[in-house]
N, C-alpha and C positions, 0 to 999 in steps of 0.2 A: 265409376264415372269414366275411366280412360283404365283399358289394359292394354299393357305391349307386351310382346310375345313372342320374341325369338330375332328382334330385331338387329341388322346388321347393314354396313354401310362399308364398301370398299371403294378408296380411290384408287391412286397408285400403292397404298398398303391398306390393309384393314383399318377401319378408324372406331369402327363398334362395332363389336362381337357379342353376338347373341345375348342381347339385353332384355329381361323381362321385368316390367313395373307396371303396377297395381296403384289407381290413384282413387280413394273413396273420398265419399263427398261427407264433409263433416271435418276434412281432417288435412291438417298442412303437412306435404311431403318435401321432405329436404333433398334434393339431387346433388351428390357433393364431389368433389376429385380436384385433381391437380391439373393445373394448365397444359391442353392436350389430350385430356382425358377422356375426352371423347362426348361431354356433357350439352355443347353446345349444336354438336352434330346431330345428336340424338333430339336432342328440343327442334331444331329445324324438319327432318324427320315428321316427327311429331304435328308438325304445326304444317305437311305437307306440300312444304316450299324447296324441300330436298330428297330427291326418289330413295329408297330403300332399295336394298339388295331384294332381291326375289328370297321367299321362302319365312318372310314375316306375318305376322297379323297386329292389326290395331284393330280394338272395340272400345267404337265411342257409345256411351247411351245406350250399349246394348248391342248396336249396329256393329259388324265386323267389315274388315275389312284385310283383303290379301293386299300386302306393302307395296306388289304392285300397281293395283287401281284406286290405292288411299291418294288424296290430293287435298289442300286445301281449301276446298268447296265441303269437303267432311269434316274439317273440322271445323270449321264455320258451322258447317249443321249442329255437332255433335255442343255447339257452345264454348267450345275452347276457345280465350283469349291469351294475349300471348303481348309479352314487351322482351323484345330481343337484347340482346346486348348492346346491339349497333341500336339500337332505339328506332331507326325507321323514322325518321322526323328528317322533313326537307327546310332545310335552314334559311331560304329567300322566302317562305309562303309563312303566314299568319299561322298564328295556334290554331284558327277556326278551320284556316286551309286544311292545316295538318289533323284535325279531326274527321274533316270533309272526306280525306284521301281514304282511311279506316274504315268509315260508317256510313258516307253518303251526306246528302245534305236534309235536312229536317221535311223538307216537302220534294219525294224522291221524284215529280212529273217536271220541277222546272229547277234552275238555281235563284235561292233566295238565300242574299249572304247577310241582310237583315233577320230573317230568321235564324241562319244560322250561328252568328255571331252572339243574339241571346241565345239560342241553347247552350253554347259552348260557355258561355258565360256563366251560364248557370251550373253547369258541370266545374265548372274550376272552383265557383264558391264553394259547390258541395265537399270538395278536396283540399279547403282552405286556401287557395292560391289566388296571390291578389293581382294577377296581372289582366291586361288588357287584351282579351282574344282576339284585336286587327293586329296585336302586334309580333314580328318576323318571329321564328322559335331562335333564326341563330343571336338575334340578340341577347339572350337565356345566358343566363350561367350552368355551369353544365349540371350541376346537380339540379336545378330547377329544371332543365332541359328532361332530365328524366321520369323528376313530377311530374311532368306534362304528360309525357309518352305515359308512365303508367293513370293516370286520369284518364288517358283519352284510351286504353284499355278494358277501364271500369268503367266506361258508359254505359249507363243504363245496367249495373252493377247487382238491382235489385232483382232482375228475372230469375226464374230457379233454374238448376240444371247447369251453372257456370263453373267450369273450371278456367283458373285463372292459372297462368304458365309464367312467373318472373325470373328472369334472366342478369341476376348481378344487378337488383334495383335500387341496391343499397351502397352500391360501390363508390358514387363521389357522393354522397346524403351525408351531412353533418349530422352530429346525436341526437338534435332535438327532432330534426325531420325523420331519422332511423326510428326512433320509439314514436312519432306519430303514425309510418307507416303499418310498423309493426301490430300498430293499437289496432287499423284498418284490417290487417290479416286475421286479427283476432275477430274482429265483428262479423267480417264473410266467412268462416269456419263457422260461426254460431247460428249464420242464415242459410248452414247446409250445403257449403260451396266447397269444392273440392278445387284444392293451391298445392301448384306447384313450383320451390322456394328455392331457387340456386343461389346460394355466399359463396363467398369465402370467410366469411367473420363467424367464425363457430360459435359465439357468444350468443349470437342469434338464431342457432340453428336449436342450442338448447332451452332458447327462453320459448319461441314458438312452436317448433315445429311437434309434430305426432310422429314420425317413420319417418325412416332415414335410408335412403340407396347411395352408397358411396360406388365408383367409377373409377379403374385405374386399368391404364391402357386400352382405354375401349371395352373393356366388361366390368360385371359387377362382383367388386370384391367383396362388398358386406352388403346384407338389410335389413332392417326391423323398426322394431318401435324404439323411438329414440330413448326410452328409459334403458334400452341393453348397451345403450354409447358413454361414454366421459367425452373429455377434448382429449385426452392420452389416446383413444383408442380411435376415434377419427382423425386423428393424424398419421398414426401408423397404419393404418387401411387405406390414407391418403396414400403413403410415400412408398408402403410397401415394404418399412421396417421403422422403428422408434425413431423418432427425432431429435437432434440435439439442437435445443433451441442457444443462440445466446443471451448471457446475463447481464445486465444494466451493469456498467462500471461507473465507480464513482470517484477514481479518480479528479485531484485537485490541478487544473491547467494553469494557476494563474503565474508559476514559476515559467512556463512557457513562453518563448516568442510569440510576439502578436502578427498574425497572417493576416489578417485584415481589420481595420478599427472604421468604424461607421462615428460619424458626430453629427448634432443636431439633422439629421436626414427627415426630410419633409417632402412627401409625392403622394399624390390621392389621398386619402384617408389618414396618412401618417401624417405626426408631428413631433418635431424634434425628438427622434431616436437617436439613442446611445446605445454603441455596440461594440464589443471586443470580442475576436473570435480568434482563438490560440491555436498554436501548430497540433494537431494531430488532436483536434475537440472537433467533436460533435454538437450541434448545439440547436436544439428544437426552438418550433414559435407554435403557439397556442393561442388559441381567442377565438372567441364565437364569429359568425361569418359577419362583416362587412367592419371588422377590427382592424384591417389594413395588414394579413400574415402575405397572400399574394402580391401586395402592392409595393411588399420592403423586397422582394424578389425581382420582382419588375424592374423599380427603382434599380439596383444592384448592377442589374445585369443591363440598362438602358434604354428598357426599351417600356419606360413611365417617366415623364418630366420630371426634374427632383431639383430641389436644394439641400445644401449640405457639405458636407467633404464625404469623402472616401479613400482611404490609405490602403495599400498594399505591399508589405515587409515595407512599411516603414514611408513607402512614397505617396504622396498625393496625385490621385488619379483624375481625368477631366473624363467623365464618361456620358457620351452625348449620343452613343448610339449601341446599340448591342454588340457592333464589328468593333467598338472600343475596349469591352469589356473580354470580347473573345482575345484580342492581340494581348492584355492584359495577363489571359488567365485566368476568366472567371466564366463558369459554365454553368449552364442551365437546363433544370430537364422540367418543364411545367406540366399542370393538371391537365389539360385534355392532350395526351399525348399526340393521339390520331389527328385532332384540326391544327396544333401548334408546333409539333415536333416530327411527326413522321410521314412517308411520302410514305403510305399505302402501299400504293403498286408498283412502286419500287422496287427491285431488288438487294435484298438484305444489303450484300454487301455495298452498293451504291448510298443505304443509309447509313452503312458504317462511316463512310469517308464522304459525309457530308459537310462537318463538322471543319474538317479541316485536308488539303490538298497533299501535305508534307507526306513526304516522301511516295510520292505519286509524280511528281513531277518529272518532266524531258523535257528533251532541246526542243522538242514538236508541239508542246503543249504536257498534256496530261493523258499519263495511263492509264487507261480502266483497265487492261490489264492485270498491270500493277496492283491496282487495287482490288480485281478480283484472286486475287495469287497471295493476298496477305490477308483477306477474310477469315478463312476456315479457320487459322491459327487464333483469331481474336473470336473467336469464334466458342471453340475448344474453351478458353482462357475464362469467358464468362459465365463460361454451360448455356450457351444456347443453344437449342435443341431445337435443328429443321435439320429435313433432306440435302439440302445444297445451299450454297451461298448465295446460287442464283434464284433461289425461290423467293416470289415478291415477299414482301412482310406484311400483307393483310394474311397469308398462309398461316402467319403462327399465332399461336394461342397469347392474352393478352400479358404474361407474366415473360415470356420468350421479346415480346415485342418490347415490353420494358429494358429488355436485358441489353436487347441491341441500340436505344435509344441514351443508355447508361455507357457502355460500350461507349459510343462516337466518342463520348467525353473523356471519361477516363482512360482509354487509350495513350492519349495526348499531357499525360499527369498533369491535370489545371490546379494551379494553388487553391480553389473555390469552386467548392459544389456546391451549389444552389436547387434541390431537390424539393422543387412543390407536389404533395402528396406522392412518394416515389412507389408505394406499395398499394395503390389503389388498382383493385379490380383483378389483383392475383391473389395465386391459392397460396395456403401457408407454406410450402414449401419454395416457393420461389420469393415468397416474400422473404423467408431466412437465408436464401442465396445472395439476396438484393443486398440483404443487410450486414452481408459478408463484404461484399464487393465495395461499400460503404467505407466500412471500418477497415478494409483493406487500401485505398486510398490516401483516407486520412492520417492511418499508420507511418505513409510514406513523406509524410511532413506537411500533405493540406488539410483545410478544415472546412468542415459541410453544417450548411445552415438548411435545418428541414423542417417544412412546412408541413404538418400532417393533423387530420382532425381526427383520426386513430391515435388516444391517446395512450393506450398500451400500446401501440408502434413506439412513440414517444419515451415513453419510460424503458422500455426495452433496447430504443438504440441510441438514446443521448443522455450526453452526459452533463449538461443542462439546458432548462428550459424558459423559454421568453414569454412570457403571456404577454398580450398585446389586450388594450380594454379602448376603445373608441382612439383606436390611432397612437397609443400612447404607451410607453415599457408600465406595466401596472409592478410586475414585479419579476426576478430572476431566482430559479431555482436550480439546487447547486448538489451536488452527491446524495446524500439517501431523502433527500428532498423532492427528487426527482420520482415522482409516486402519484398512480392515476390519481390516488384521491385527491392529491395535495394538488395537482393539477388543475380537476375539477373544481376544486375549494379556492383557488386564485382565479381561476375563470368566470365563477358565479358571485363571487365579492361586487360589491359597488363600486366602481369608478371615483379614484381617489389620485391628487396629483401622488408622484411616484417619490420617493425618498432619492436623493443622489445613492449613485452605486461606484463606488471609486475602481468596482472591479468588473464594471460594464465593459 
């Protein structure tokens, strides 16, 4: 259905080197690598939104093409659909707009937004999603945000000849939507449709996929049929040698000083939370989605209405706006990094020292400077990996962008990390660096509350956990407690008032 053939892509360094993939119809192909790896290039490439070096070929359907005169109109012909990373969705226009922009509108001589609005509608039923196609996509929460963009992909889903291209679809998907999606990729495989499947979450890459092409540095380090893979052996084809991952400690904190104590806290969803968070703990929150784990985040950090107290070493805090929580000492890195934490076009170091002016400051104002002259250093420090401090930060791959958004914060040692989903939408090896920098942190006397529906994130880097069940602590788990299953097995329980915890 799609072969590439020698493909390569040079900016200012090589970014894909001579890549050759085979994608048959029948059968899900996993495209895999570490952030950077040159996976994202190649798919854009692909989908002829980005020139190729000279000296390529794509053959879509049979049809070739030299990487010179391939364009986007080819692969439109050839049937390739495609949901980018960046998902391509305009956040002021309607779902229906945002289908319109893709595919056109139902009756292509005139605009009919009553027709269009029922087709779109009917396309969301068919994807189970219960939203209202007049209304804006940025209203979305982001993983809905994504169900959209991949729906409005699979229009008209059923013609033969489709190769579908997903791009990280599963990156902010909670479990239940990840095995629904999944279940999808299994039914277009069986109606002869040829997928192609970019994770990070290799759990996924072995329940579905057929073939496997891992990426590292721009070419391809391994391929085959996923029966010749384990997760041991796509990790070191990831990184380019064995991984040393970290192991859950279990560790008992309650001898510890209390760094921060939450009581009866009440904001959206939440009601009367109890919470103790000890010097140098880790401490996860769990619950299926609209449990209130984002909203005790928000809450914390100010920037969600709350009642309640909140203590830090011991004082009570009045925190009425985010700028209260930052003077405090309490940092935050939320789930959609790009709309809520990062300036894009930015330059790195500019979102280094967004966060905070200290030691940038002069008699004149403020050094950039200054602040360009102590990037590279914090730079080095967290392994971000770009060309120069000056390069904007949509440049880097989305596990680098993490690092710098991690970075602002811990730079500045805050007593309180507040990490919603911090390992979303990177590759396992940056995700093990994340969780370095973490634990490195809290080693240094603060303690991080993390939001993640990665529930081996969770068991891997906390050393306990909060399940949250309709706003409320259902229960706390505590050293070897801390266990997907035990997780999942508190998550799927019934909603019961919560037992006092004297060691909340």
């Amino acid at each position: 259905m799609l072969r590439v053939t020698g493909l390569s892509k040079t900016y200012a360094t090589t970014v894909v080197r001579d890549v050759t993939l085979d994608i048959r119809p029948g059968r899900i192909h996993a495209l895999l690598g570490g952030n950077g790896s040159g996976k994202s290039t190649l798919l854009k490439m692909i989908a002829g939104v980005v020139p190729a070096d000279p000296g390529g070929t794509l053959t879509v359907q049979g049809r070739s093409y030299d990487s010179r005169e391939y364009g986007a109109a080819g692969a439109a012909a050839g049937g390739l659909r495609f949901v980018h990373q960046d998902l391509g969705l305009v956040d002021p226009l309607s779902i229906a707009e945002n289908f319109a922009l893709a595919s056109g509108y139902p009756r292509p001589l005139w605009v009919d937004d009553r027709a269009l609005v029922a087709d779109t509608t009917r396309e969301l039923a068919r994807h189970g999603l219960p939203f209202d196609a007049r209304m804006p996509v940025g209203a979305l929460r982001p993983s809905d945000r994504t169900r959209v963009a991949i729906a409005r992909a699979l229009r008209g889903a059923d013609q033969t000849g489709l190769t579908l291209v997903l791009d990280e679809p599963t990156a902010s998907l909670p479990l239940a939507e990840v095995t629904s999606l999944l279940n999808s990729l299994r039914a277009l495989r069986e109606a002869g449709h040829g997928i192609v499947f970019v994770t990070h979450r290799l759990g996924e890459v072995l329940a579905v996929a057929d073939d496997v092409t891992i990426l590292r540095d721009g070419a391809v380090a391994a391929s085959g049929p996923v029966s010749d893979f384990d997760e041991q052996r796509i990790l070191t084809e990831i990184a380019g040698h064995a991984p040393q991952r970290l192991v859950a400690d279990t560790r008992d904190f309650a001898g510890e000083p209390v760094v921060l104590a939450v009581r009866d806290l009440s904001a959206g969803p939440l009601r009367g939370i109890d919470l103790d968070l000890h010097a140098g703990e880790i401490v996860g929150v769990a619950g299926l989605v609209g449990s209130g784990r984002s909203s005790m985040l928000r809450a914390l950090f100010g920037d969600l209405p709350s009642q309640g107290e909140v203590h830090l070493h011991g004082r009570q805090l009045q925190i009425r706006s985010s700028a209260d929580a930052v003077a405090a000492g309490i940092a935050l890195v939320p789930e959609d990094r790009l709309r809520e934490a990062a300036f894009p076009e930015f330059a790195i170091w500019e979102n280094l020292s967004a966060a905070s002016t200290k030691g940038f400051r002069r008699w004149y104002g403020l050094s950039a400077r200054a602040a360009r002259h102590a990037a590279p250093a914090i730079m080095r420090d967290f392994r971000v990996r770009a060309h120069s401090a000056v390069a904007a930060l949509s440049s880097l791959s989305g596990g680098n962008q993490q690092k710098v958004i991690l970075a602002r914060w811990m730079q500045h040692s805050p007593s309180v990390l507040l990490l919603d989903e911090p390992t979303q939408g990177v590759d396992a090896v940056a995700r093990d660096e994340i969780h370095r920098l973490v634990r490195r942190s809290v080693d240094a006397g603060a303690t991080a509350l993390v939001v993640s529906s990665d529930i081996e994130e969770l068991e891997q880097l906390c050393h306990s956990v909060v399940v949250l069940q309709e706003g409320r602590v259902a229960t706390r788990l505590r050293g070897h407690d801390v266990h997907s299953d035990t997780i999942i097995a508190a998550m799927q329980q019934a909603p019961h008032p919560a037992e006092p915890d004297p060691g909340m």
